[in-house]
C-alpha positions, 0 to 999 in steps of 0.5 A: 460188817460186810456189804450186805449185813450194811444194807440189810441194817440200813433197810431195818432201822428205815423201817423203824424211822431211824432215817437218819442213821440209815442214810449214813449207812446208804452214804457209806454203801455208796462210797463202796459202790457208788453205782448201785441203783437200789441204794440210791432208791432207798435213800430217795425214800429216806430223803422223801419220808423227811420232807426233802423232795429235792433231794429225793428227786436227785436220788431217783434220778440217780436210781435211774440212771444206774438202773441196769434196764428201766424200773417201774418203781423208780419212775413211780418214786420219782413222780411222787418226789415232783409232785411234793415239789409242785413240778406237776408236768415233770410228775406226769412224765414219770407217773406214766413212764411208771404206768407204760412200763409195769401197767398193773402198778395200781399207785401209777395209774392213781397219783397220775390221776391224781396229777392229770386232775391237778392239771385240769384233765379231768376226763384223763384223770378219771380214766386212770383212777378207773384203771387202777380201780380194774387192777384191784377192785378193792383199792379204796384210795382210788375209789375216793379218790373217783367219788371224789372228784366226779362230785359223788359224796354219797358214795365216797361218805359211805365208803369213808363209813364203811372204810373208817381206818382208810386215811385216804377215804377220809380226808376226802370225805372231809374235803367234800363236807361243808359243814364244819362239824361233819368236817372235823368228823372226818378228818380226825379219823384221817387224823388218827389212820395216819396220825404222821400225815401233814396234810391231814393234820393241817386240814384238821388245824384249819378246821378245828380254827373255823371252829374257834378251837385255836387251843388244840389247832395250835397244838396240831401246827406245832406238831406238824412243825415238829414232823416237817420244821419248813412247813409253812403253812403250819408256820403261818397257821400257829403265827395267826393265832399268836396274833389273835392273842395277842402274843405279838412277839411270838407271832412274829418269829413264826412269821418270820420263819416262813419269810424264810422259806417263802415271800409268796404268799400274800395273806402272810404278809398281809397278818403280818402287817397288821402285826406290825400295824398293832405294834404301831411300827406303821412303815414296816407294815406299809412295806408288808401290805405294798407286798401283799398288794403286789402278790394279790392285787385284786384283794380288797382286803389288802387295798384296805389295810394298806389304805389304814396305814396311809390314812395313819401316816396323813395321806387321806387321798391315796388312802380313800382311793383304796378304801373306794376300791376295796369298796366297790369290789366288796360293797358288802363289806360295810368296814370298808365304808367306815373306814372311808367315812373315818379318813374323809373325817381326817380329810376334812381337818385338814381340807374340808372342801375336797373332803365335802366334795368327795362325801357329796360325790359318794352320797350321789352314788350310795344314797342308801348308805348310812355312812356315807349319809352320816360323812355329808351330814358332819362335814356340811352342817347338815341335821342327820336324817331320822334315824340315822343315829341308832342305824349308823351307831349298830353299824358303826360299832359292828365293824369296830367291835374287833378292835375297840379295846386296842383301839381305845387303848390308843386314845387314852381314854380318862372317863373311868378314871374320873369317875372314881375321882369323883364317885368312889367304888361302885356298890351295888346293882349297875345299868352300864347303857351303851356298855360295849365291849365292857371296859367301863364295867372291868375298870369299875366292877367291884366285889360289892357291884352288879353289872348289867349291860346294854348296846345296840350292837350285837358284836360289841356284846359278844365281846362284853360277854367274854369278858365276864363281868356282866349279870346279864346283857341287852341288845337293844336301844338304851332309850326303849330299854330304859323305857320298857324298864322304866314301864316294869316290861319284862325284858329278857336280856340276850346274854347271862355271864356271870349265872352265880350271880343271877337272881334264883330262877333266871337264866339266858332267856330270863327277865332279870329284875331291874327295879333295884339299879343304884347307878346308870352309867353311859360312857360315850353313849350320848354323843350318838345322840342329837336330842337327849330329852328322850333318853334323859326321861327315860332314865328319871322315870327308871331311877324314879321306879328304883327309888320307889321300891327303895322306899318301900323295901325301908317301910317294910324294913326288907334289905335294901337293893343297893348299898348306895342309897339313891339311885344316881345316872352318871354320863359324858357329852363332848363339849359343844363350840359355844360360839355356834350357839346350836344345843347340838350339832353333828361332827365330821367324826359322825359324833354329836357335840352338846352345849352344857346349858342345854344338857343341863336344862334337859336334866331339869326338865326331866325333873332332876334336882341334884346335877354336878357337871366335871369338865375333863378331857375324854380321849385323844383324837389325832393328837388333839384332846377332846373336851368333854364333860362327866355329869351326875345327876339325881334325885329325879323327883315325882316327875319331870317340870 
């Protein structure tokens, strides 16, 4: 085949994307004519089209220099390859040596507008996209491009509408939209001009992840993985949400692919030293975070997961000193100062005077704060202030509502399995208080059992509702719920889960009947409370109005409720130190204990004639066991004593 037949097919099968082979033929031209500056541009624009800006820049250059007298296009092309390597100020010398020597080239004047802006010069850049604009009118990219960046979103939205194939003016569209839903508008028209475009398809990834859409954000990662394997941040966004799953193993190998092309970027080593964090390998992620901290140390965020660490390891101080910064850069953050209120707890087991000097130190500057009012209260003996306890457990468990169920899988928890020891499959219609994220109710739910739900915590219900096992949920404290349910109030649950289970008739916004519950369950619900008469009464008087409509469903020989019978409330304390002789006392883990007299006098009082109590051990905490005790008690009577 003759020269010129090789390079008309090289330029062919480029055009139909066969870059590959096309370069194999440029590579044979040039051995031919290793001078030949056109070839070396064509070839630079394969380079270019496969994501290897490098060698494209190396290409163009040698276009350059072979050129016989200097060419536009080749400046032009080598502007564009600089900028895909971030080397801006060697992106505007070409762009303008484009612009200075084929002044009516309308794409110099816009990327070097483009380039000028990136730069910080924006009265320039805006000269340049007006200079492309007086070439041709009619250039949309560079007329978003100016909407864009001189904030005119009036403009550049109608000019996306009226330009609805324009892959530009839309992606900048998108770009000027804060609304996540208008966003995603826009980008997936980008999307669908230039369905090959990385840049675009990863805004519409970001995008679709802000919108919990992981499932087809995963999907555009991995194509944009296959147009470009080194794409990092399509590396990182796929490696994120195999995190988020769970999928640990596969998080880390996409994590680690981008260690391999880049360790610059903090955010990656800080996911993935929560990967490592959550697969309990605590000195590896202790290097992670001490990188990201190097990278970004100004970044709460990464002052506080390295502190989790040090706090795991048994360094309270050095972890409190980082907590207090996070802290006091993000004060609104209120995780932080659970976290800080949790390691002074670690501090105070092992020295409980520098752990009371710092807990009164924070307390004097942060009166307001519950934790800290909560930390001193436990460490000093001291009551808690009133309520305290409903605010600090809301709070408490809005921040741990995101890995509690990880958490608490680490804690061993044996309160279910005792349970069923001592109670058996669940039948009927179940009141689980202080449900939380609805581990009790998966452990125990059974073809047979109903469950609904109720915590003070927002968060921890939106996980409960995800899990599907509840009928309905209650945001709302388990005293008034019990309460208003035991007063026959008409009180709507937040959250229905599971509709083909409801009553006839009921929905979201609808009470669900609650007369009929066979069985009350709090599970480490009562140790956020001091005082536990309230509560205790409360649910006598329910159970009382359980039983009553139990009776009379028997008189009228209508079906029971439930196929348990009378109605039973089973709950845990943690076991109090006898030799303190308080009925409660609060602990430097903000938890209350109870003495189990008092718990049992308080059941008497509110008129409970049947009470068992099983001594076990309800979790490990810091390699301790902490004792507890799982209580039944009914048969409540006509009222307590």
């Amino acid at each position: 085949m003759s020269y010129d037949l090789m390079f008309q097919k090289a330029i062919e099968l480029q055009n139909n994307g066969a870059l590959n082979e096309a370069e194999d033929i440029y590579l044979k031209l040039l051995e031919a004519m290793p001078e030949n500056s056109d070839v070396w541009n064509l070839l630079g624009l394969a380079a270019q089209s496969k994501g290897n800006a490098g060698r494209a820049a190396d290409c163009f250059l040698a276009a350059i220099r072979y050129a016989p007298a200097p060419f536009a296009p080749h400046f032009f092309n080598l502007g564009l390859a600089y900028r895909m390597l971030g080397k801006k100020r060697e992106a505007l010398e070409a762009l303008q040596r484009a612009a200075d020597l084929q002044p009516d080239l309308k794409e110099a004047w816009n990327y070097l507008g483009l380039t000028q802006e990136e730069t910080g010069d924006h009265q320039e850049a805006v000269k340049s996209f007006c200079r492309a604009l007086d070439i041709d009118g009619a250039y949309n990219e560079a007329r978003a491009n100016l909407c864009f960046y001189t904030k005119d979103k009036e403009t550049l939205l109608q000019l996306a509408d009226e330009q609805e194939s324009d892959f530009q003016a839309n992606l900048l569209a998108a770009e000027s939209c804060e609304e996540p839903a208008e966003r995603e508008h826009y980008l997936r028209r980008a999307t669908a001009a230039n369905p090959y475009h990385t840049g675009g398809l990863l805004a519409l990834a970001d995008t679709l992840r802000m919108a919990d859409n992981e499932a087809e954000a995963l999907q555009l990662y991995h194509k944009v993985l296959n147009l470009d394997e080194n794409a990092v941040e399509a590396l990182l966004g796929a490696a994120d949400i195999y995190l988020a799953r769970g999928d640990l193993e596969r998080a880390e190998i996409y994590y680690k692919k981008s260690f391999d092309i880049t360790r610059g970027i903090a955010g990656a080593h800080l996911n993935y030293g929560t990967l490592l964090y959550r697969s309990g390998r605590k000195s590896e992620a202790l290097e992670e975070y001490r990188a990201a901290a190097a990278l970004e140390p100004e970044k709460p965020e990464i002052s506080y997961n390295l502190a989790l660490v040090l706090k795991d390891l048994g360094d309270y101080e050095e972890a409190l000193g980082l907590m207090f910064n996070a802290h006091q850069r993000a004060p609104e953050r209120e995780e932080f100062a659970a976290g800080i209120m949790e390691t002074l707890t670690g501090l105070a087991a092992n020295n409980a005077e520098l752990a009371l000097k710092i807990a009164e130190n924070w307390q004097k500057i942060e009166p307001d704060n519950v934790f800290s009012r909560r930390i001193l209260a436990g460490i000093s003996g001291m009551p808690a202030e009133s309520g305290d306890d409903r605010l600090y457990a809301e709070k408490l468990f809005d921040n741990f509502a995101a890995t509690y169920d990880e958490t608490l899988e680490r804690l061993n928890p044996q309160i279910t399995a005792e349970f069923l020891r001592q109670h058996g499959a669940v039948k009927g219609t179940v009141l689980d208080l202080g449900c939380g994220t609805g581990l009790a109710a998966q452990a125990l739910k059974t073809a047979d059992s109903i469950f609904d739900g109720a915590d003070i915590s927002a968060k921890m219900l939106e996980a409960a509702r995800r899990k599907g096992v509840y009928r309905s949920l209650y945001q709302a404290d388990v005293t008034a719920l019990l309460q208003d349910m035991a007063a026959g109030a008409a009180v709507k649950p937040i959250a229905a889960t599971a509709a083909a289970e409801m009553p006839a008739g009921t929905g979201v916004n609808t009470a669900v009947p609650h007369n009929g519950y066979t069985l009350i369950i709090a599970f480490d619900v009562f140790c956020y409370m001091g005082n536990l008469e309230d509560v205790l009464n409360a649910a006598a008087d329910l159970m009382r109005r359980a039983d009553g409509k139990q009776a009379e469903s028997r008189k009228t020989k209508a079906a029971p409720s439930s196929d348990n019978g009378t109605p039973e409330l089973w709950f845990t304390t943690e076991s109090a130190d006898e030799e303190r002789g308080n009925d409660f006392y609060l602990t430097a883990a903000g938890r209350y204990k109870h003495r189990r007299q008092y718990v049992e006098k308080a059941l008497h009082k509110a008129g409970f004639t049947e009470i068992d109590a099983y001594p076990l051990t309800l979790r490990q905490e810091n390699g301790e066991n902490v004792a507890g005790v799982l209580f039944r008690a009914a048969n409540p009577g006509k009222g307590g004593n």
